[in-house]
N, CA, C and O atoms as a MOPAC input file, in Angstrom:
PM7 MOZYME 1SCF
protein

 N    108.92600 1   117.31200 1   118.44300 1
 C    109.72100 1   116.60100 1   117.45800 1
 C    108.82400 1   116.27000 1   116.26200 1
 O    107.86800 1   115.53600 1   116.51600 1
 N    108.98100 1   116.71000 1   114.93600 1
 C    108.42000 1   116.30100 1   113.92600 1
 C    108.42200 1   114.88400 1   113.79700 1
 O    109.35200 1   114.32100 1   114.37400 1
 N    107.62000 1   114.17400 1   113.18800 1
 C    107.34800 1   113.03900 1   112.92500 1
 C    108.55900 1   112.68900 1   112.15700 1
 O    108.88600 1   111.58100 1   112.58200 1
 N    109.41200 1   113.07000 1   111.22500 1
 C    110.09800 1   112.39400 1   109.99300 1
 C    111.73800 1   112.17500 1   111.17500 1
 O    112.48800 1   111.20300 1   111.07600 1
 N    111.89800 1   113.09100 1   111.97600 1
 C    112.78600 1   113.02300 1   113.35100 1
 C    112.43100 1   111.85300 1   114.01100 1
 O    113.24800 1   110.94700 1   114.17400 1
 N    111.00300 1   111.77800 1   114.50300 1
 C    110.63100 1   110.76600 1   115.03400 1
 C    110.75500 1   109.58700 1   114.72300 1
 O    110.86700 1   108.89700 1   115.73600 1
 N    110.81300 1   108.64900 1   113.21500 1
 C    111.38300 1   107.82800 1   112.47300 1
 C    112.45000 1   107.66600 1   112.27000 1
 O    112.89100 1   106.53100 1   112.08800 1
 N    113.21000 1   108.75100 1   112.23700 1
 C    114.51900 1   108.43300 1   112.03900 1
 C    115.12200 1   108.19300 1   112.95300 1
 O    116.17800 1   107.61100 1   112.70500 1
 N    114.84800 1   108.45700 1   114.31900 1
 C    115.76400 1   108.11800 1   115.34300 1
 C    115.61900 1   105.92300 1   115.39600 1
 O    116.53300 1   105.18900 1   115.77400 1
 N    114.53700 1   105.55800 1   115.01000 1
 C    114.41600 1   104.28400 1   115.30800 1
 C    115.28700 1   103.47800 1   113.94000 1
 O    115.33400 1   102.25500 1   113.81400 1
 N    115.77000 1   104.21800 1   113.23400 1
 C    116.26300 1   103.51500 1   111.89400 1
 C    117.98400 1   103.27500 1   112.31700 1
 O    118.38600 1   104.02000 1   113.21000 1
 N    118.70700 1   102.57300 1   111.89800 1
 C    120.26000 1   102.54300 1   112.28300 1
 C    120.65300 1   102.98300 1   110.51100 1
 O    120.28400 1   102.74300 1   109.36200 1
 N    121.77800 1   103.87400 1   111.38500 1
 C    122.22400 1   104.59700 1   110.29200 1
 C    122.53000 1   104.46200 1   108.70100 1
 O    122.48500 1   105.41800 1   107.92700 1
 N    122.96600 1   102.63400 1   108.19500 1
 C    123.15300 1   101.93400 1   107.63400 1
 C    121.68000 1   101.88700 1   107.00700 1
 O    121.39400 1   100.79100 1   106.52300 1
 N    120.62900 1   102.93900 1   106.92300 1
 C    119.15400 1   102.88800 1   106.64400 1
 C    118.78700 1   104.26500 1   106.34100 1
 O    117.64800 1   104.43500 1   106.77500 1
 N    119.23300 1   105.32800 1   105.79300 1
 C    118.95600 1   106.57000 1   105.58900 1
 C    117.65300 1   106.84200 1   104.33900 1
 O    117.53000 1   106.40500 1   103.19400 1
 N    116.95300 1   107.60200 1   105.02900 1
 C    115.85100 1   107.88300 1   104.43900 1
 C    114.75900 1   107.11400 1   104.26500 1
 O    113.97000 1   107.27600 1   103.33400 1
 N    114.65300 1   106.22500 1   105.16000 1
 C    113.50100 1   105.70500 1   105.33100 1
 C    112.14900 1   106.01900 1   105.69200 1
 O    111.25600 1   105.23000 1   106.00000 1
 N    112.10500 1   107.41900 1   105.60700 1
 C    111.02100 1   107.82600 1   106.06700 1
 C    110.61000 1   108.82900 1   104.53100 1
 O    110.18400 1   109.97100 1   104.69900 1
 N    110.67800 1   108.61500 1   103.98400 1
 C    110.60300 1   108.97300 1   102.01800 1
 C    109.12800 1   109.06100 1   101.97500 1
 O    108.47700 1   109.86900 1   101.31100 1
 N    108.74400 1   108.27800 1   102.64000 1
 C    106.60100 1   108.24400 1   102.08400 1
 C    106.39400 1   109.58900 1   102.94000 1
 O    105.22400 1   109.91200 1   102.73600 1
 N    106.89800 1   110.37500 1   103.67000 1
 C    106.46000 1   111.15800 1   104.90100 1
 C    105.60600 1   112.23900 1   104.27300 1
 O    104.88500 1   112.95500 1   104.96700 1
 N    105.70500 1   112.37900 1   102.69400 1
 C    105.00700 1   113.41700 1   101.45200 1
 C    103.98200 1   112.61400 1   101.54600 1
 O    103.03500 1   113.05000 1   102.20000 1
 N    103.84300 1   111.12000 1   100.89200 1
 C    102.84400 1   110.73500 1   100.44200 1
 C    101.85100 1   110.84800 1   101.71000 1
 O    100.76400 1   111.07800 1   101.18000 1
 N    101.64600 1   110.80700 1   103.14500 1
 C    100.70600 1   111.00000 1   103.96700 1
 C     99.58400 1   111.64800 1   103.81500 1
 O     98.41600 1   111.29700 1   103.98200 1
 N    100.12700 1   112.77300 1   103.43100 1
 C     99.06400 1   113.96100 1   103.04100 1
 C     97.66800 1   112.95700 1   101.84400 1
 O     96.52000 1   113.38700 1   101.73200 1
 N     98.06100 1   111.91800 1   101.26200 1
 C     97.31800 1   112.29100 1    99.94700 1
 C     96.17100 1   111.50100 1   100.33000 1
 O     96.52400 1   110.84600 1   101.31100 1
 N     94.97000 1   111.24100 1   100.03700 1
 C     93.63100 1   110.81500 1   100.03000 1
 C     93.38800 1   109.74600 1    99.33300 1
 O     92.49700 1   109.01600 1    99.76600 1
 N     94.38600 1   109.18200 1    97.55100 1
 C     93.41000 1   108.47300 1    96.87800 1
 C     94.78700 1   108.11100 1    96.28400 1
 O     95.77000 1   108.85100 1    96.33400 1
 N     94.74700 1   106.88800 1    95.71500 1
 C     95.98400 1   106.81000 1    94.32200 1
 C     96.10100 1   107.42700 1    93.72000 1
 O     97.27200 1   107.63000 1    93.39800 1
 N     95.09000 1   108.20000 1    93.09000 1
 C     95.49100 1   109.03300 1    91.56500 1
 C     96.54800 1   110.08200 1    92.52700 1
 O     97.59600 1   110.20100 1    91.89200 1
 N     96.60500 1   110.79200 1    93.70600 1
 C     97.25100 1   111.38000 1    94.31600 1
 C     98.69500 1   111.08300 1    94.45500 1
 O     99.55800 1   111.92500 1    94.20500 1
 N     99.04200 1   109.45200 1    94.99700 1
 C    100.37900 1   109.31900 1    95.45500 1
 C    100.98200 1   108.63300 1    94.09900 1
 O    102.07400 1   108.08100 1    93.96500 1
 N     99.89000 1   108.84000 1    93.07700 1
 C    101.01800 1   107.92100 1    91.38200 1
 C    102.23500 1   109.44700 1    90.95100 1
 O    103.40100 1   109.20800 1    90.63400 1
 N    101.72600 1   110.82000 1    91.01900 1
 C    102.73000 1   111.54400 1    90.42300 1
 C    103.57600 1   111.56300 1    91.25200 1
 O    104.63300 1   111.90900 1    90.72500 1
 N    103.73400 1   111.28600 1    92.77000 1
 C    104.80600 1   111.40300 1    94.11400 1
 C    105.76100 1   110.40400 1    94.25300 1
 O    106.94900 1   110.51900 1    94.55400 1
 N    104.85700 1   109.02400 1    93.90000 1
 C    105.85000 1   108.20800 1    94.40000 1
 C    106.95200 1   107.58000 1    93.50100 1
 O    107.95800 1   107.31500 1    94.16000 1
 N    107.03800 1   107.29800 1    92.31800 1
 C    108.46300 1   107.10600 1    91.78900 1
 C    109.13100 1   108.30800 1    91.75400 1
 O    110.19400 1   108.05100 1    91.19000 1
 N    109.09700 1   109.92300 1    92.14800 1
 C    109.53900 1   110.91800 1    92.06900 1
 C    110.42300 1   110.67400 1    93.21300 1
 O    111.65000 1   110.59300 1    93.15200 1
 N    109.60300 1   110.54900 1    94.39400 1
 C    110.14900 1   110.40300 1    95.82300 1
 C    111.39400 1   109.18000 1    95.62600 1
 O    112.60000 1   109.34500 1    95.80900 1
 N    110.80600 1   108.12500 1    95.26800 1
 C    111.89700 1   107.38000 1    95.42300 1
 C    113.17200 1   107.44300 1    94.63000 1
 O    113.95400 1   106.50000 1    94.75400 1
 N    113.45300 1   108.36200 1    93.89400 1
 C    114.56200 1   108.81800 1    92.95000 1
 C    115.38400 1   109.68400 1    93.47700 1
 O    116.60500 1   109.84300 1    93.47000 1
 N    114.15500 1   110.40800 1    94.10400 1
 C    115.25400 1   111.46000 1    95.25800 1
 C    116.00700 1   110.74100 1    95.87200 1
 O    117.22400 1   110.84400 1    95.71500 1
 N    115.39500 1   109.73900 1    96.81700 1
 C    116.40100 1   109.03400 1    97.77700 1
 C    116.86500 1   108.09800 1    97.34300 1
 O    117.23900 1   107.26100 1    98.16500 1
 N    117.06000 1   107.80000 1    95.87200 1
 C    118.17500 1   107.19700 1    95.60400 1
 C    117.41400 1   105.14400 1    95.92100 1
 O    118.08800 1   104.13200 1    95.73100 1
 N    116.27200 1   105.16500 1    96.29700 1
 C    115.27900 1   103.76900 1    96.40500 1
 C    115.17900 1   103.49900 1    95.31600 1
 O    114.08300 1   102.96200 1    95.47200 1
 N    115.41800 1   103.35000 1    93.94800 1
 C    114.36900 1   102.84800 1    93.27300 1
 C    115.30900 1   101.18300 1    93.30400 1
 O    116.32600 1   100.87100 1    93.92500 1
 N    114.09000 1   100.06400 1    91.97200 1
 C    115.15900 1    99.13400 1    91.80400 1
 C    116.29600 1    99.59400 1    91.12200 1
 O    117.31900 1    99.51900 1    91.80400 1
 N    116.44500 1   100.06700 1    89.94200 1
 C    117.36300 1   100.37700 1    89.51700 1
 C    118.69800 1   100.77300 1    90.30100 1
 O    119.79500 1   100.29500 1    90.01600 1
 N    118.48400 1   101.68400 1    91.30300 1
 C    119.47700 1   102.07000 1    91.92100 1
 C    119.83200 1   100.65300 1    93.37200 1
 O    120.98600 1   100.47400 1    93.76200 1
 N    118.81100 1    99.94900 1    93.86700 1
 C    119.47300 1    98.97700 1    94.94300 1
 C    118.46200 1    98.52900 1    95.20500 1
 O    117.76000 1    99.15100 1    96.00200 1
 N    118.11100 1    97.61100 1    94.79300 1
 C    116.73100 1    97.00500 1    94.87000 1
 C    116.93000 1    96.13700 1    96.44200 1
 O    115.95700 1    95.41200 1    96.64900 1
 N    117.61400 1    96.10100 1    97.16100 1
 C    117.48300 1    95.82100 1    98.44900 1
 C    117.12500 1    97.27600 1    99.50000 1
 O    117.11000 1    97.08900 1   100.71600 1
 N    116.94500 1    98.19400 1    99.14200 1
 C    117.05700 1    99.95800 1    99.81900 1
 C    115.60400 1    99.58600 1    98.83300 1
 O    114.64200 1    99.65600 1    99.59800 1
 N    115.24400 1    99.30200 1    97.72800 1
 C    114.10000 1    99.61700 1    97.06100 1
 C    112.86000 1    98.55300 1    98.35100 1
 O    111.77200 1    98.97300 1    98.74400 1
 N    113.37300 1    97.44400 1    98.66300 1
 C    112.59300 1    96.67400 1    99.32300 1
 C    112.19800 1    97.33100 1   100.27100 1
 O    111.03400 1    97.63100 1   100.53800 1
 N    113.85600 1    97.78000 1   101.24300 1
 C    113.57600 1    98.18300 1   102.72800 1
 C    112.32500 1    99.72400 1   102.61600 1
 O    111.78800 1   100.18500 1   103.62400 1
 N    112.03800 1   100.40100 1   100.88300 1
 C    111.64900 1   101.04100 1   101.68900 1
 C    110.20100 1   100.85000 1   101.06600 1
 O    109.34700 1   101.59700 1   101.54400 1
 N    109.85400 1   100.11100 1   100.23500 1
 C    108.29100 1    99.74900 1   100.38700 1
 C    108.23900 1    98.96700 1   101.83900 1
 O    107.05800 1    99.02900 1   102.18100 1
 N    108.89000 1    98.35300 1   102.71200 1
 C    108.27300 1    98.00200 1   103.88600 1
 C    108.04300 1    98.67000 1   104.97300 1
 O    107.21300 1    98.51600 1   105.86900 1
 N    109.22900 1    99.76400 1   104.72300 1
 C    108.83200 1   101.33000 1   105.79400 1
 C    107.85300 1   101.60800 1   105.27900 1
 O    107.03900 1   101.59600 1   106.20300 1
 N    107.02700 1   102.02400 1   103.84400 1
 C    105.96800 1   102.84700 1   103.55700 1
 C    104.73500 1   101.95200 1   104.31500 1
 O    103.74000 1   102.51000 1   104.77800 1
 N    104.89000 1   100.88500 1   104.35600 1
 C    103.82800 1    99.55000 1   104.51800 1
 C    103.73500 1    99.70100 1   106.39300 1
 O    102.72900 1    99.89200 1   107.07600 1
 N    104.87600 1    99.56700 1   106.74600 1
 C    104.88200 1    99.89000 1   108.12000 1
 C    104.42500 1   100.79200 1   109.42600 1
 O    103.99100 1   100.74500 1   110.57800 1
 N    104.92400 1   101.77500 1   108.19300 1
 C    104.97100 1   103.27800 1   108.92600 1
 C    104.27000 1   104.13200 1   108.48100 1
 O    103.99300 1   104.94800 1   109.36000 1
 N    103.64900 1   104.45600 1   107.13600 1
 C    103.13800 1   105.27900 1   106.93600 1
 C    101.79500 1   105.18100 1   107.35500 1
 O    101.30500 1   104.06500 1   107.53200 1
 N    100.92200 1   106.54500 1   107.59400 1
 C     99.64900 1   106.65800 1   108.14400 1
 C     98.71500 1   106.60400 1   107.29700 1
 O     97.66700 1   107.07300 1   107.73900 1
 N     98.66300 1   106.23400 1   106.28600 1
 C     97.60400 1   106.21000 1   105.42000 1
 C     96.93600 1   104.77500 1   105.42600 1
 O     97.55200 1   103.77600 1   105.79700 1
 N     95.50800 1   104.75400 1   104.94400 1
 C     94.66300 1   103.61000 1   105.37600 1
 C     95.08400 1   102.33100 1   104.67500 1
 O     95.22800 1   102.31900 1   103.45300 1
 N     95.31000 1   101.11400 1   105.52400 1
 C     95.96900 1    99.87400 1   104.95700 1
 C     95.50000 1    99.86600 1   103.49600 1
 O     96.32000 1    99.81700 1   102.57800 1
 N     94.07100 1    99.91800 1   103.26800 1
 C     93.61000 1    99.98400 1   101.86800 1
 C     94.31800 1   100.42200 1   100.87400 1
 O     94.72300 1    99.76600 1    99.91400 1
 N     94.52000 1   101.85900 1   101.16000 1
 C     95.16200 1   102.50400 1   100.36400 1
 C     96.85000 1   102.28200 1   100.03800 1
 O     97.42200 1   102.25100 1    98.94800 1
 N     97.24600 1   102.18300 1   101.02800 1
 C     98.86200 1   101.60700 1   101.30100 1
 C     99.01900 1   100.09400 1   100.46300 1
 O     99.87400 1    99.90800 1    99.59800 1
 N     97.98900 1    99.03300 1   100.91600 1
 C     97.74600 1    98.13000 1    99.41400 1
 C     97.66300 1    98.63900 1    98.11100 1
 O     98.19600 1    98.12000 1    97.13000 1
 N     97.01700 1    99.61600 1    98.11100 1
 C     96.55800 1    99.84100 1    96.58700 1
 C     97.94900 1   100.36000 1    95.96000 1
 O     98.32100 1    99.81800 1    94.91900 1
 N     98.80600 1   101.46400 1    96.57700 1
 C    100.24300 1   101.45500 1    96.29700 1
 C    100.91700 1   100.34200 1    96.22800 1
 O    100.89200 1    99.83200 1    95.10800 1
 N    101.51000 1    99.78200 1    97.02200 1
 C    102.27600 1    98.80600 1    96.88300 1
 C    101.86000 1    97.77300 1    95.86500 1
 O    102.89700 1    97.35600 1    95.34800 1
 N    100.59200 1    97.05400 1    95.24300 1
 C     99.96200 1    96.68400 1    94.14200 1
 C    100.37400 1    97.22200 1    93.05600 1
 O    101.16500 1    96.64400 1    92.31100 1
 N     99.82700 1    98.56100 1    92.78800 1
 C    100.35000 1    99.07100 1    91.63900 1
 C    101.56200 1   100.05700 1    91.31900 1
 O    101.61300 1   100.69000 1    90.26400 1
 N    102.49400 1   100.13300 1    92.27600 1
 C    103.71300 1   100.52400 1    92.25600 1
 C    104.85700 1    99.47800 1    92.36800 1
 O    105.97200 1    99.51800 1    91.84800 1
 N    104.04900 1    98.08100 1    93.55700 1
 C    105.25800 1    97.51100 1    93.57300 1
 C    105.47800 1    96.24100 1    92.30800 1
 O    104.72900 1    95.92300 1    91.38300 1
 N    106.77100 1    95.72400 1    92.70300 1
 C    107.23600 1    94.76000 1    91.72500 1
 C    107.43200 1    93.07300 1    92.32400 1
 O    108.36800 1    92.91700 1    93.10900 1
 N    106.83500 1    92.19800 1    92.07800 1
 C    107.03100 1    90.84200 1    92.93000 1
 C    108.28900 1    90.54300 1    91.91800 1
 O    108.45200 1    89.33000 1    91.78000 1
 N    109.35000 1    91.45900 1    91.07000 1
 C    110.63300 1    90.51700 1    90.95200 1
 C    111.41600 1    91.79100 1    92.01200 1
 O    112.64700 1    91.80800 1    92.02600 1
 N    110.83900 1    92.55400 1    92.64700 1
 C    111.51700 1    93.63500 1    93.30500 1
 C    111.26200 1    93.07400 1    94.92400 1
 O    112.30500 1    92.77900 1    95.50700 1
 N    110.42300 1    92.95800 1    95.43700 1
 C    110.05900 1    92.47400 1    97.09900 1
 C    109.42300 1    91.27000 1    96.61900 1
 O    109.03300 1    91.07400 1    95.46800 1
 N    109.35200 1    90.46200 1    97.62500 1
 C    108.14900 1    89.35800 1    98.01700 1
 C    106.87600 1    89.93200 1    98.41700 1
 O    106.66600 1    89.92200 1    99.63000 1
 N    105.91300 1    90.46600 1    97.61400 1
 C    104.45000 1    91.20400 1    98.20100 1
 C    104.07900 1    90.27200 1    99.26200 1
 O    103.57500 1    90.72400 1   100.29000 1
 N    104.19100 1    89.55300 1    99.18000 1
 C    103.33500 1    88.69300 1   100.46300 1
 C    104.29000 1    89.27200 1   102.04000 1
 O    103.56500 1    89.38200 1   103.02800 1
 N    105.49900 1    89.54500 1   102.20900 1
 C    105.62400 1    90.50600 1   103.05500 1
 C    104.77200 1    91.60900 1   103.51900 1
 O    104.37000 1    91.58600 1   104.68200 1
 N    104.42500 1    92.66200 1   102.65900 1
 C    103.81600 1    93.77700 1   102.25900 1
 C    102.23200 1    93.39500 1   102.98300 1
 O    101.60800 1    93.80400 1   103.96100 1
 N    101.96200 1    92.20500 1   101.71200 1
 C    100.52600 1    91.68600 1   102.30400 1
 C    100.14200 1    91.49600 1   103.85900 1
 O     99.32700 1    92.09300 1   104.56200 1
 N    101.16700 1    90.28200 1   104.17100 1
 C    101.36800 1    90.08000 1   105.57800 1
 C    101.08600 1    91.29200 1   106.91400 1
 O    100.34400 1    91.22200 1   107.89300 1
 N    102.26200 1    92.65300 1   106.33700 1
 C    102.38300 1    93.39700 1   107.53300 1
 C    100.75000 1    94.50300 1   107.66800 1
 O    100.21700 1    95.05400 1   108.63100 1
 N    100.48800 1    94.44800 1   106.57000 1
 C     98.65500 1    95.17300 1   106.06000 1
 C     97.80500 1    94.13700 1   106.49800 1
 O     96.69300 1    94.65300 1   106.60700 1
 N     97.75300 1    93.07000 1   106.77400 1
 C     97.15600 1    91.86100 1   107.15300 1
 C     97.43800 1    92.07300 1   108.60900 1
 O     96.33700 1    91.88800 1   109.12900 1
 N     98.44200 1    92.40500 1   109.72700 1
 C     98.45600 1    92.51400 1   111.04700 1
 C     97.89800 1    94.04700 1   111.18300 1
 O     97.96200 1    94.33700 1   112.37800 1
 N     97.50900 1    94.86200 1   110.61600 1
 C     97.32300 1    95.80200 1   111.10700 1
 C     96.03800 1    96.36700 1   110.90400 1
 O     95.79800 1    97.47200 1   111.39100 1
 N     94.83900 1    95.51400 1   109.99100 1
 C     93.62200 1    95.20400 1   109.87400 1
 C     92.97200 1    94.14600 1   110.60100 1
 O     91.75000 1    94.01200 1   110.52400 1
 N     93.85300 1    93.20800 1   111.46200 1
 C     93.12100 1    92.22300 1   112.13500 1
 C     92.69100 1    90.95400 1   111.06500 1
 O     92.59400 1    89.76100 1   111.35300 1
 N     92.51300 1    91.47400 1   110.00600 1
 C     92.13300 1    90.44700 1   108.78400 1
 C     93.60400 1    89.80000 1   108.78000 1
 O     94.67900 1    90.22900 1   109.20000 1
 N     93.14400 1    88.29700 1   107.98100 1
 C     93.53700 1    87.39000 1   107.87000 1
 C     93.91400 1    87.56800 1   106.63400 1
 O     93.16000 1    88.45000 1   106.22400 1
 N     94.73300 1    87.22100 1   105.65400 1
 C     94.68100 1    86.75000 1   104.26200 1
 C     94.39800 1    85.92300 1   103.79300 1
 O     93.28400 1    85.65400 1   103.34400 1
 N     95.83600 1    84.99000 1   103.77100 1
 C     95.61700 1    83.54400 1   103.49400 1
 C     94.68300 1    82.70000 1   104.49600 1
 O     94.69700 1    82.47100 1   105.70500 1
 N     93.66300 1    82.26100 1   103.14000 1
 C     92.93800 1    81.29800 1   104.51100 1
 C     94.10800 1    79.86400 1   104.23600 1
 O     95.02400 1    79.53300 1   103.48300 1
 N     93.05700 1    79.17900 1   105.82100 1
 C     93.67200 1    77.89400 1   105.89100 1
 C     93.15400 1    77.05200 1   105.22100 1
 O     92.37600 1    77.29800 1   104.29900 1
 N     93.49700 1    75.96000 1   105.57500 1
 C     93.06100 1    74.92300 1   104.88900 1
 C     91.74400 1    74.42200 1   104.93800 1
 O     91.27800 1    74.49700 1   106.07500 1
 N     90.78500 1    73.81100 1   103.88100 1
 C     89.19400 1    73.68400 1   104.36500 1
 C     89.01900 1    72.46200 1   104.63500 1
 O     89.92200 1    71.89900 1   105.25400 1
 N     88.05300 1    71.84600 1   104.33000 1
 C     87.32200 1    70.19100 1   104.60700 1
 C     87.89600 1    69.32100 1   103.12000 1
 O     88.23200 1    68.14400 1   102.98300 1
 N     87.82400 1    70.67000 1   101.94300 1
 C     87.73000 1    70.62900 1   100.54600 1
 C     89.42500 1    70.63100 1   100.36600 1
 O     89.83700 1    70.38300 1    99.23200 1
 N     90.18200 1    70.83500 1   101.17500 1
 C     91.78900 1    71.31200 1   101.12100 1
 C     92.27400 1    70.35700 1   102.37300 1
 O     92.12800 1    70.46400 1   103.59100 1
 N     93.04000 1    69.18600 1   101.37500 1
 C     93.91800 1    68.53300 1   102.25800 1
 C     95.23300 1    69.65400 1   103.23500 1
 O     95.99500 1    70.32800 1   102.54300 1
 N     95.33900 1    69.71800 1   104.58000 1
 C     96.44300 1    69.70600 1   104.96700 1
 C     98.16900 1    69.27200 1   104.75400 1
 O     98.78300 1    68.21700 1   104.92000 1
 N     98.60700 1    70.77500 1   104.26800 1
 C     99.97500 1    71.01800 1   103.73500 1
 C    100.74100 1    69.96500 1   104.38400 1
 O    100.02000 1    69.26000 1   105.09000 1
 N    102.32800 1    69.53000 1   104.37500 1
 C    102.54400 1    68.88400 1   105.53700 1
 C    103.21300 1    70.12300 1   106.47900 1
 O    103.50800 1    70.03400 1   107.67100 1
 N    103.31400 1    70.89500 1   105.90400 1
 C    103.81700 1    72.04800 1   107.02500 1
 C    102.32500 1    72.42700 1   107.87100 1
 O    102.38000 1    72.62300 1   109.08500 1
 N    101.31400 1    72.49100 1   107.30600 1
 C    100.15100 1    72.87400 1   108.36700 1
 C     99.63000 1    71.31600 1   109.26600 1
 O     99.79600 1    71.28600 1   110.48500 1
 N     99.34700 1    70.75600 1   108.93200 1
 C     99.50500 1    69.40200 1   109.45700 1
 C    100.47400 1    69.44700 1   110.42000 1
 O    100.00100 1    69.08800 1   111.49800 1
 N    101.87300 1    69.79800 1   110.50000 1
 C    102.60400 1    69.65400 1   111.77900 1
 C    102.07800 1    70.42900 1   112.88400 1
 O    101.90100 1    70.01700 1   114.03000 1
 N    101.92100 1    71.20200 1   112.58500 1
 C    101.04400 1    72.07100 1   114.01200 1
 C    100.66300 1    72.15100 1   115.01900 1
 O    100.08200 1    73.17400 1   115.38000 1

């Protein structure tokens, strides 16, 4: 089973083409995935313009799913994505579980406790 089969079976139908980055894999560096990726997402009909909720779902498939190094998958979503288009800190977040790194630090000696971290 090809990989782009392999994705799609886990998507519900109401989600077509979520597997759109399956080109960008191949590429090595940004300068690589800048001529692919607003191309790609026009094909499938992702961009904001066309449904900026399908534009979200599918920077979080690319963030999710695609095999390319968290680094690099940051460095896209940075300079492709839009914080009036997704919440990056999603994006950040799911590149943040899959490096083991942390992002946001907590609070220090120098940093009073939020009252949301304080409840804890």
């Amino acid at each position: 089973m090809q990989r782009g089969a392999a994705i799609q079976q886990f998507l519900p139908d109401t989600m077509p083409n979520l597997n759109w980055f399956l080109p960008l894999d191949a590429c090595h560096s940004l300068d690589e995935l800048t001529p692919q990726w607003h191309a790609l997402l026009e094909q499938h009909r992702m961009t904001p313009a066309c449904d900026a909720e399908r534009y979200a779902d599918a920077l979080l498939a690319f963030v999710g799913m695609s095999t390319l190094s968290p680094h690099l998958k940051l460095s896209a979503v940075l300079a492709f994505g839009s914080a009036f288009d997704i919440d990056l800190r999603l994006a950040i977040g799911a590149l943040a579980e899959q490096t083991g790194k942390r992002t946001w630090p907590g609070p220090t000696a120098s940093q009073p406790a939020s009252p949301t971290t304080a409840r804890r």
